[in-house]
C-alpha atoms as one frame of an Amber mdcrd trajectory, in Angstrom:
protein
 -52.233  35.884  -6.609 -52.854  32.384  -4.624 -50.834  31.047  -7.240 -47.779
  33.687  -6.568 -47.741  33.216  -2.882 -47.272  29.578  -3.181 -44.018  29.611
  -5.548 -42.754  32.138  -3.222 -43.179  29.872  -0.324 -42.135  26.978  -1.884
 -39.349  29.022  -3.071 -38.163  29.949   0.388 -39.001  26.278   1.455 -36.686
  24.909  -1.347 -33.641  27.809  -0.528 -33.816  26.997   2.917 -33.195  23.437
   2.828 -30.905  23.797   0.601 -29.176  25.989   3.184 -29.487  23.358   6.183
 -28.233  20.619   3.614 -25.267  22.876   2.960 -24.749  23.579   6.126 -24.823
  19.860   7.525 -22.749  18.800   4.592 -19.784  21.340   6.013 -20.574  20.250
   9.953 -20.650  16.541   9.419 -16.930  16.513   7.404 -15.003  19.418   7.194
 -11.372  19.523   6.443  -9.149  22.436   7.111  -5.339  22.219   6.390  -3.084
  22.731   9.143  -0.651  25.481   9.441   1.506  24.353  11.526   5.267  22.959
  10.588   4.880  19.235  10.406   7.390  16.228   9.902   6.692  12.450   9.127
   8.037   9.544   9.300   8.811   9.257   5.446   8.276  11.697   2.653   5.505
   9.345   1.514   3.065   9.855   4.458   0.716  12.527   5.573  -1.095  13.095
   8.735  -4.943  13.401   9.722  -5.744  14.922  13.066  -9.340  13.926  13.326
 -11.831  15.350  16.383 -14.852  13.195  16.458 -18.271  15.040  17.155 -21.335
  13.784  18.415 -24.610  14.998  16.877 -24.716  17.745  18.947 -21.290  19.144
  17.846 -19.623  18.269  21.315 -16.156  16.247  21.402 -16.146  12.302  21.877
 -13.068  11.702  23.839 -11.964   7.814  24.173 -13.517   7.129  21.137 -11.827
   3.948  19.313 -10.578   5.144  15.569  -9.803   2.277  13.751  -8.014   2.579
  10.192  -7.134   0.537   7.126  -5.893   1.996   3.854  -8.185   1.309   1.455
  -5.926   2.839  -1.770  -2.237   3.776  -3.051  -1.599   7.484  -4.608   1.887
   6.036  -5.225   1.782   3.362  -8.645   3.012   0.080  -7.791   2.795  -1.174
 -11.278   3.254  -4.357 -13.809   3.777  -4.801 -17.212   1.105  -6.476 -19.665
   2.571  -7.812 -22.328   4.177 -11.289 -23.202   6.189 -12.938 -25.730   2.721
 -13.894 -27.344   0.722 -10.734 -27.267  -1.703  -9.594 -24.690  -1.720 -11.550
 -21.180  -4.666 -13.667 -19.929  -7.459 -10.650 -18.151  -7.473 -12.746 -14.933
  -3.861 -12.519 -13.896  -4.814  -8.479 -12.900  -7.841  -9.341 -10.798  -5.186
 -11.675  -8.870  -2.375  -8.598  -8.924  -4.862  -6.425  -7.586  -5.207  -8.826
  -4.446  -1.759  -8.095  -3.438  -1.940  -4.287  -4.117  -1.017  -3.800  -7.379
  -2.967  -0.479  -8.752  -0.947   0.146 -11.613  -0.842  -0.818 -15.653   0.884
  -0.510 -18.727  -0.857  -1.909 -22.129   1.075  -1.812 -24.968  -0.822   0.605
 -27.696   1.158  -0.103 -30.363   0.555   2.204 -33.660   0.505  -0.977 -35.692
  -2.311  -2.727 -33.882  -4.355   0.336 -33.534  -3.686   1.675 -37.052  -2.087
  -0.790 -39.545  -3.387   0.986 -42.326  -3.773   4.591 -43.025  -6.681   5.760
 -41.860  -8.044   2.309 -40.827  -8.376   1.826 -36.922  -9.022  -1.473 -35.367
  -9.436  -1.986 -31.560  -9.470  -5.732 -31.160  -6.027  -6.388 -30.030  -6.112
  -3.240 -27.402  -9.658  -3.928 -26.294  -8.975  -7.181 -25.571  -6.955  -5.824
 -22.762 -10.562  -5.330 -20.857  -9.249  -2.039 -19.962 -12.662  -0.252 -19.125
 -13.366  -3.076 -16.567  -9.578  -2.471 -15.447 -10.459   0.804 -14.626 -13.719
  -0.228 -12.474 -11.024  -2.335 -10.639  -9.345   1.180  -9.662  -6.247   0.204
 -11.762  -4.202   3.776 -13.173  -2.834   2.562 -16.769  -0.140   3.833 -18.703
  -1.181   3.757 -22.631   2.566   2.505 -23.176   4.292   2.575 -26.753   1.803
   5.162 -28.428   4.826   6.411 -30.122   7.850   3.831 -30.727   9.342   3.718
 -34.180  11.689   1.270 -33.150  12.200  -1.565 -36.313   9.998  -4.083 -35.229
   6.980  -4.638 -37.740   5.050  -4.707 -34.421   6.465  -1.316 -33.591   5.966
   0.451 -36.864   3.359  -0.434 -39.797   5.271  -0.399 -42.917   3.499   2.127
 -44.736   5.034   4.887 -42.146   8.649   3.814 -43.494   7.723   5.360 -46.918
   6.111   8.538 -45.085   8.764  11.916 -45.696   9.229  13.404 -42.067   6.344
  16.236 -42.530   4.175  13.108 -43.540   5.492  11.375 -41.078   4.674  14.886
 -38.527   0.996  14.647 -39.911   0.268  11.560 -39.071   1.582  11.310 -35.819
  -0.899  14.160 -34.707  -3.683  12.301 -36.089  -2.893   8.855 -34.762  -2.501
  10.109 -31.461  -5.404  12.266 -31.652  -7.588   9.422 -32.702  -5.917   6.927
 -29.991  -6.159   9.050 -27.226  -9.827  10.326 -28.029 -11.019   6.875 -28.208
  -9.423   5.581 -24.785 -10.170   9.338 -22.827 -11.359   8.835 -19.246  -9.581
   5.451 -19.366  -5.881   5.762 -19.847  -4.381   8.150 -17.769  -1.034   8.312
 -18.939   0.285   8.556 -22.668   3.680   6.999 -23.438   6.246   8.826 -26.235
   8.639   6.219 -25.571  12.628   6.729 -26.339  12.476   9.725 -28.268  15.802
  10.363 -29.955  17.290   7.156 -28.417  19.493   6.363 -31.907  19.068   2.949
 -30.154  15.425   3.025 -30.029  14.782   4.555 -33.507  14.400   3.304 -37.568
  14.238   6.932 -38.949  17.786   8.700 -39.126  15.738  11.982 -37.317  17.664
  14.832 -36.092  16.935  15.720 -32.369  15.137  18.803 -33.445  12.739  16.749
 -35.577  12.342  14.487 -32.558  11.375  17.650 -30.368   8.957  18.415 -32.871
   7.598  14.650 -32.507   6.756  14.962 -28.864   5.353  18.544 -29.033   3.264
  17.146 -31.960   1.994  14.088 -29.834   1.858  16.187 -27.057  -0.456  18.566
 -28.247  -2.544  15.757 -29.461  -3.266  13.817 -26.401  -4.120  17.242 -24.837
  -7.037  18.265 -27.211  -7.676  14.135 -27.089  -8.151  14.459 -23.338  -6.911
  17.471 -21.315  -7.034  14.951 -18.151  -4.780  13.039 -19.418  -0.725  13.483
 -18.463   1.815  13.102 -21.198   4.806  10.702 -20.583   8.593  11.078 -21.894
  10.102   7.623 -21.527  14.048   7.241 -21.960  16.292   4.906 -20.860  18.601
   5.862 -18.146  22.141   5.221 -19.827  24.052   7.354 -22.543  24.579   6.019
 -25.868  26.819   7.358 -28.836  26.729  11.118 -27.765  23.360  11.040 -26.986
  21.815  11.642 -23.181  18.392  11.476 -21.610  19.540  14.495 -20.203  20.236
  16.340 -22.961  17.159  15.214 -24.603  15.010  16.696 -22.313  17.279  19.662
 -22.068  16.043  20.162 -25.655  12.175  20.187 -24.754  12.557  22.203 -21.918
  14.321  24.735 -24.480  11.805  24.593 -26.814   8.901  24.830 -24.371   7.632
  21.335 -25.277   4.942  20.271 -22.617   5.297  16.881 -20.914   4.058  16.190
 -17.528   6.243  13.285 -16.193   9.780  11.659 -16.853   9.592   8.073 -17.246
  12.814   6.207 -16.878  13.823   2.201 -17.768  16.625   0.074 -15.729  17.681
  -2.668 -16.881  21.037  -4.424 -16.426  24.250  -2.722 -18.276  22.530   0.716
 -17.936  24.307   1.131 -14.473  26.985  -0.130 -12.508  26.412  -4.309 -11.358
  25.986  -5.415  -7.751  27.986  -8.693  -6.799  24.950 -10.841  -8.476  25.176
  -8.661 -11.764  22.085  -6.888 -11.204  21.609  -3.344 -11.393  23.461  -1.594
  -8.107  20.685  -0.320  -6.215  23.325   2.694  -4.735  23.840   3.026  -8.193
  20.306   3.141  -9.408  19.542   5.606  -6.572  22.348   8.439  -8.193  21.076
   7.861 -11.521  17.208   8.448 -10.444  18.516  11.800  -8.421  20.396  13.022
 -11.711  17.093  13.882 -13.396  15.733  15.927  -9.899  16.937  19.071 -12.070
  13.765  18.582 -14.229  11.254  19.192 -11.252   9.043  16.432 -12.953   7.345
  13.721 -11.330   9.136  10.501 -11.877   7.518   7.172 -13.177  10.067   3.825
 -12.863   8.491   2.304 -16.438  10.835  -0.418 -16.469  12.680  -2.478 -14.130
  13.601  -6.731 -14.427  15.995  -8.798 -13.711  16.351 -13.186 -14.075  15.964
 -15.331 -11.279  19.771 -16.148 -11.727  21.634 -17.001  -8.824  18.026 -17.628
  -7.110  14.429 -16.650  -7.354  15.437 -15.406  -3.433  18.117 -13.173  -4.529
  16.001 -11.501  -7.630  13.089 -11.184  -4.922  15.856  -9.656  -2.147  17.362
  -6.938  -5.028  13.404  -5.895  -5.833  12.912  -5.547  -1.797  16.174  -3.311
  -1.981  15.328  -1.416  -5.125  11.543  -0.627  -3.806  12.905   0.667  -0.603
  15.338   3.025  -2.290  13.106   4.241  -5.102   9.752   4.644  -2.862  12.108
   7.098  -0.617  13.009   9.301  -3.520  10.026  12.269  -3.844  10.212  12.770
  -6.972   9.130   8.749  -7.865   5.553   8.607  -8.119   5.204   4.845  -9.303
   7.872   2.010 -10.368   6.894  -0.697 -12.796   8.096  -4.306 -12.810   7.591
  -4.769 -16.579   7.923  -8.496 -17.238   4.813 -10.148 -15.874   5.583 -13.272
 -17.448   9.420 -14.315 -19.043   9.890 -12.744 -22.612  13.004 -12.653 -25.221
  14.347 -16.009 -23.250  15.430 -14.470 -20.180  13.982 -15.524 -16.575  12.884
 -12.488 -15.572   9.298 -12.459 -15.068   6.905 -12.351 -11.784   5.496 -15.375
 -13.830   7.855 -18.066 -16.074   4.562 -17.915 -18.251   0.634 -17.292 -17.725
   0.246 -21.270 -17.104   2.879 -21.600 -14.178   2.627 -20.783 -10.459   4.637
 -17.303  -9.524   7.994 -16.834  -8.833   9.250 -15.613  -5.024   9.576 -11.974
  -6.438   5.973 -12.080  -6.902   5.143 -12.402  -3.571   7.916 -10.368  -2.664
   6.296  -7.461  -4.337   2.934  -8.317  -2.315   4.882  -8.281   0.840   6.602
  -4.979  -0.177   2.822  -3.218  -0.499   1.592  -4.491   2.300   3.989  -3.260
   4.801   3.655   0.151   2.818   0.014  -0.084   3.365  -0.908   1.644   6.909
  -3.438   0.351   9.237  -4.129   0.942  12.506  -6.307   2.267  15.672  -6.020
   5.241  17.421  -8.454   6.654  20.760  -9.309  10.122  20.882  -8.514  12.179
  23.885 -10.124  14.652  26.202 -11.034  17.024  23.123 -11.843  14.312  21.325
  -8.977  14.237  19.098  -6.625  11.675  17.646  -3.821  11.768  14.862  -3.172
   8.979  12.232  -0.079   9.359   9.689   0.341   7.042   7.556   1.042   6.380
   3.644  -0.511   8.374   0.789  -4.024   6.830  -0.111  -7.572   6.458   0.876
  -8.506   5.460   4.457 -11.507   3.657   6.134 -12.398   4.732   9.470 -14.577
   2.959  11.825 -15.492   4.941  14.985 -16.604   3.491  17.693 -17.780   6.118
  20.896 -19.125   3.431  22.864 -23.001   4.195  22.000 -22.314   4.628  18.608
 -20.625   3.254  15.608 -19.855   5.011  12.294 -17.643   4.496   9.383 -15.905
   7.316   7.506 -14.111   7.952   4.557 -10.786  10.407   4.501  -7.823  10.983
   2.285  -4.481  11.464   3.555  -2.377  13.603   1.062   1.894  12.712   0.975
   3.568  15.594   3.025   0.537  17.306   4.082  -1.336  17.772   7.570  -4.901
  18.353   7.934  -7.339  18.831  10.393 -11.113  16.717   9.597 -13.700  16.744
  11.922 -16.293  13.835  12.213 -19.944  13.967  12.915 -21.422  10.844  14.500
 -24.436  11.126  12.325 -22.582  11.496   8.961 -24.444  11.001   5.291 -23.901
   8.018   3.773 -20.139   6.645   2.882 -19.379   4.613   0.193 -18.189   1.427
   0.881 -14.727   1.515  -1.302 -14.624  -1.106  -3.401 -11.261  -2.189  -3.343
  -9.506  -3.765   0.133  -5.668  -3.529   0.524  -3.680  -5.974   2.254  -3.411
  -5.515   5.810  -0.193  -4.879   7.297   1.415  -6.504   9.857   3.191  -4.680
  12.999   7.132  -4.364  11.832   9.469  -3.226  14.081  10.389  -0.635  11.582
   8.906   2.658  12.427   8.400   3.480   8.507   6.685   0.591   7.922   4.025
   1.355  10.954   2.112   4.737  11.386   2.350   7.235  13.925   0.199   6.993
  16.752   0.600   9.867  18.658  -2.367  12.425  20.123  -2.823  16.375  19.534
  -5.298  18.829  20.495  -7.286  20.217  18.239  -9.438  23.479  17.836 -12.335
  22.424  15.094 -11.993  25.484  12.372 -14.484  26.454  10.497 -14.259  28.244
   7.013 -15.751  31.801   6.796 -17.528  30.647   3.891 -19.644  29.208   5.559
 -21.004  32.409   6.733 -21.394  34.186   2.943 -22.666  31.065   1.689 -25.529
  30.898   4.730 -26.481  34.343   5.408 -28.559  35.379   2.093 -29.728  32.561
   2.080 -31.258  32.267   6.113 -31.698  36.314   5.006 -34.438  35.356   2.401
 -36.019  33.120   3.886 -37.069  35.521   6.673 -37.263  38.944   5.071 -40.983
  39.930   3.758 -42.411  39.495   0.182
């Protein structure tokens, strides 16, 4: 009997403070969309109207809120491949110092499976891309399908394949590729599908659309996390279209998650310094809205030629267009280092000092990277847009000093109140650059003060109640 009483005390004990750690978990940091109508200052922001609390649940007003944006949802990406193979591992340590978030390693099916049935790993490990990952780098596994005629492209034993073979194997491969990098690569590449460019096998477009369902369906039993990319150049070819390629899947209820799209020089209309028009570029992107697909920019480069200044002006130009456009969720300058003789990288090679575009592209995330302070008023409210991404706060009430960690969301408003005696934050592990004040109000965020009612979800209530209930009702 002694012994029953006890486990039902302790029982009670253990319900109940599991109840007041519930309940102080909600309290200290709860976030409650807002329904009201909101606009921004660009489609790629979001707003956080924040009411700091002290421990006692009462507003702080003139509270200091100071912010820095500690991470990008929106991919600002590089390349990571050169003329020689894989790139040195310490040039993405140094990318990630100006911003850079974003990867694409080459997973080529001949350097992953260059004989039937035989995997190796060395070439694709040696990316490092686990410890990329701890870095908070997103990577595209780029190239897991590309039969283009390259013997890098396409082992030779796949030319003597018959297309059902051919079918087979592809669901395999991928399978096997995408198991063995889950968790890791977020994004699989079937790149140029169709493109009679792009292709050694005389396949029909059908066959293709049987390819990328096939590939498709493989990365998703690999790793249902992972998103399945449909890369195509921009530009028609010989009566075939992008657009009528992915007409195709859509007809066929193929499953792909995002569009991917390359533009390069000659795939668009040419500014006065022969580089890709940017207006131009801008029409081309908006052609493939119809889709109602998120949009990665895979592959963009151009050469240094007039000037390194005007290739680091046009990427200035092309970043502000594209980064404007909702449907682009990441662009890509692919050439990290200059490949196939043409001046085009960030880098002339791994052994030379960077190019001006490279620190134009630093200079281009930091003034999208929002930073900022902001005083709470009377209610003890204060409301910071700014751009997509995770966000630091320190608040400082003037007896006491916490720091907090939010996420603002693109397009979305939400309310998030702060208790001056939260748990324990995470110190995020990567810093972005901080921004300088610009005179242009999309490159600064919002400063302006609402009131705020603190909301609390009813769930609160059902999730309390039986358990407060037990702990006071009889054996």
């Amino acid at each position: 009997m002694r012994q029953t009483v006890t486990i039902r005390a302790s029982r009670k004990a253990s319900i109940l403070a599991v109840g007041i750690l519930i309940l102080s978990l909600v309290i200290t940091l709860t976030t409650v969309p807002s329904t009201e109508a909101e606009t921004f200052s660009s489609p790629r922001m979001g707003k956080a109207t924040v009411t700091v609390l002290d421990a006692n649940g009462n507003p702080c007003p003139n509270a200091t809120i100071q912010f820095n944006q500690t991470t990008h949802d929106f991919l600002f990406g590089v390349g990571m491949t050169g003329p020689q193979g894989n790139l040195p591992y310490w040039l993405f340590p140094e990318f990630q110092k100006i911003g850079v978030n974003f990867l694409m390693p080459a997973i080529l099916w001949s350097s992953t499976e260059p004989q039937p049935g035989v995997y190796t790993w060395g070439i694709t490990d040696n990316y490092r891309l686990a410890e990329l990952q701890q870095l908070g780098y997103t990577m595209d596994g780029q190239l897991l399908i590309f039969f283009f005629d390259y013997d890098w492209c396409i082992p030779e034993y796949l030319k003597n394949m018959t297309y059902n073979e051919i079918l087979a194997a592809v669901d395999t491969h991928v399978y096997t590729v995408a198991s063995y990098y889950a968790g890791i690569i977020k994004y699989w590449d079937i790149n140029e599908p169709a493109d009679p460019r792009s292709c050694y096998f005389n396949f029909t477009q059908q066959q293709w659309v049987e390819i990328v369902r096939t590939a498709g369906q493989a990365i998703r039993r690999a790793d249902p996390d992972a998103r399945i990319l449909v890369n195509l150049v921009v530009d028609d070819h010989d009566g075939w279209t992008p657009h009528g390629f992915l007409d195709a899947l859509v007809a066929n209820n193929v499953e792909f998650d995002d569009i991917g799209l390359e533009i390069y020089i000659g795939m668009v209309p040419s500014d006065e310094n022969g580089y890709p028009d940017v207006n131009a570029c801008s029409e081309k992107i908006h052609t493939f809205d119809r889709f109602n697909k998120p949009v990665i920019i895979t592959e963009i480069a151009i050469p240094d030629t007039p000037s390194q200044q005007t290739q680091a002006d046009w990427l200035k130009s092309f970043y502000s267009m594209a980064f404007q456009i909702p449907s682009v969720k990441s662009i890509c300058y692919y050439y990290t280092v200059d490949d196939g003789g043409l001046t085009s990288g960030l880098y002339p090679d791994a052994n030379s000092p960077p190019r001006l575009i490279y620190y134009a592209l630093g200079d281009i995330i930091k003034n999208l990277t929002s930073n900022g302070s902001v005083t709470t008023g009377t209610s003890g409210d204060a409301m910071i847009e700014g751009y997509a991404g995770d966000y630091q706060l320190l608040v400082n009430t003037g007896d006491k000093v916490s720091n907090f960690t939010i996420h603002i969301n693109e397009g979305e408003a939400r309310n998030v109140s702060l208790n001056m005696s939260p748990l324990p934050t995470p110190t995020p592990t990567t810093t972005l650059p901080t921004n300088t004040p610009s005179p242009n109000p999309t490159a600064s965020p919002s400063q302006s003060v609402t009131p705020l009612i603190p909301e609390f979800s009813a769930s609160i209530v059902i999730v309390l109640v039986p358990i407060l209930v037990s702990c006071v009702l009889p054996d």
